[in-house]
C-alpha positions as CSV (number, residue, x, y, z in Angstrom):
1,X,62.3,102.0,84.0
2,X,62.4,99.5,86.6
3,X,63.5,100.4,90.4
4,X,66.6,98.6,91.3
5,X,67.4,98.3,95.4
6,X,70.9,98.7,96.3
7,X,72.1,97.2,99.0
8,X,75.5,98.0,100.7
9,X,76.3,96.0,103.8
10,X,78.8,97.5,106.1
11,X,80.9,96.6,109.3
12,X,83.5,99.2,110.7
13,X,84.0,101.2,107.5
14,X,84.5,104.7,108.5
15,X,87.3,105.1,106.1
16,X,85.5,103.6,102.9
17,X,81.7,104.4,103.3
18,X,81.3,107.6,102.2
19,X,83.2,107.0,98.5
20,X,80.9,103.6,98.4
21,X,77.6,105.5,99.1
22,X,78.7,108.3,96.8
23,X,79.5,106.6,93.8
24,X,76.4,104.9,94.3
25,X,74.2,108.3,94.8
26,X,75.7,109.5,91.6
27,X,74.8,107.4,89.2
28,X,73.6,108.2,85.9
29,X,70.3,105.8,86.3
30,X,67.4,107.6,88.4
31,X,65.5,104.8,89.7
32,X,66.8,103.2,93.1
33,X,67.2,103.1,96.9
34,X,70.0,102.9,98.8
35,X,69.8,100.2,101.8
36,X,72.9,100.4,103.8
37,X,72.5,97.6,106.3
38,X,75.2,98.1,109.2
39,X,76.6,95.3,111.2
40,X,76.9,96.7,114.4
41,X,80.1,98.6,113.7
42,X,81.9,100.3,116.5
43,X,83.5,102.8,115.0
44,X,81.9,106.5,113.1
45,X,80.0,104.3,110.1
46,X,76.6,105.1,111.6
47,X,77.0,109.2,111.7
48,X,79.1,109.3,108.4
49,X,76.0,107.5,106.5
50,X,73.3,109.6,108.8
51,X,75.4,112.8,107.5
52,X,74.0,112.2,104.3
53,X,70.3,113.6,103.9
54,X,69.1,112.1,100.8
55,X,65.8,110.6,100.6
56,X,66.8,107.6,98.4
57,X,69.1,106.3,101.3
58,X,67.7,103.8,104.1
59,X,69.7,103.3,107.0
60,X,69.7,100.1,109.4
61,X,71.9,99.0,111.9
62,X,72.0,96.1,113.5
63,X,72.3,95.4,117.4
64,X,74.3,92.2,117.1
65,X,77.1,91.4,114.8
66,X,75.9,88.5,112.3
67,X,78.4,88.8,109.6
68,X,78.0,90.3,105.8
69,X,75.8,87.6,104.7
70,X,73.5,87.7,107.1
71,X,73.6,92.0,106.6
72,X,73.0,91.6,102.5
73,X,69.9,88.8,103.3
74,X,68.4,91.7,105.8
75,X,68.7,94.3,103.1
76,X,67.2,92.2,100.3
77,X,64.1,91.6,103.2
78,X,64.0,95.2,102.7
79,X,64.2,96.0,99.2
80,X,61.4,97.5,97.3
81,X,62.8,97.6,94.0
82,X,62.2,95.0,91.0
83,X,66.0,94.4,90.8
84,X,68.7,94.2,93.7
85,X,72.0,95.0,93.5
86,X,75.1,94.4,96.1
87,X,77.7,96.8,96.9
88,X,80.7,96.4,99.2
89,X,81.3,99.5,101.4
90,X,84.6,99.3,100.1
91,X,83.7,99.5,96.6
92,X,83.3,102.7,94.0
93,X,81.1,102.5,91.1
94,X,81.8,103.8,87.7
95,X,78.9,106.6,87.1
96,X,77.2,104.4,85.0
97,X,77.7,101.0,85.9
98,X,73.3,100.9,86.9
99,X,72.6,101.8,83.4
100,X,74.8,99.6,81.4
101,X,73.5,96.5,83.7
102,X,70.3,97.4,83.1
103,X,70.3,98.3,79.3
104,X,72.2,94.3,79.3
105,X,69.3,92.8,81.4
């Protein structure tokens, strides 16, 4: 099984995070990180994703706003994983969505 790397940037999403990172953190496919790259939000983003205490999740956040793109090219600099994958913070997963993409690839 290959590691995938999944990265979620995020900008002021208090409201969403938490559903994003958790449909993520239970997904039926075992083998990934979870790089949440934060764009210098000013709202509770950074202590709702800190919350979580799960190993597979790495946190970053920017000092200076530099817009999503610039948050999802910082997060693939990070990756470790053979495969990257790009979640919206405002996004859910189906449980299995990992494991039908790899099973296509």
């Amino acid at each position: 099984m290959k590691k995938i790397s999944v990265v979620i940037p995020t900008y002021n999403r208090e409201k969403t995070i938490l559903r994003a990172l958790h449909s993520v953190l239970d997904q039926s496919y075992g083998i990934y990180e979870v790089i949440v790259v934060d764009d210098a939000s000013t709202d509770g983003t950074d202590k709702l994703v800190e919350s979580i205490k799960d190993e597979r999740i790495k946190y970053i956040k920017l000092e200076k706003n530099g817009g999503p793109s610039n948050a999802r090219n910082r997060g693939a600099q990070l990756a470790t994983g053979e495969w990257i994958a790009f979640q919206d913070s405002d996004d859910c997963w189906y449980r299995d969505k990992l494991e039908k993409q790899v099973e296509h690839l």
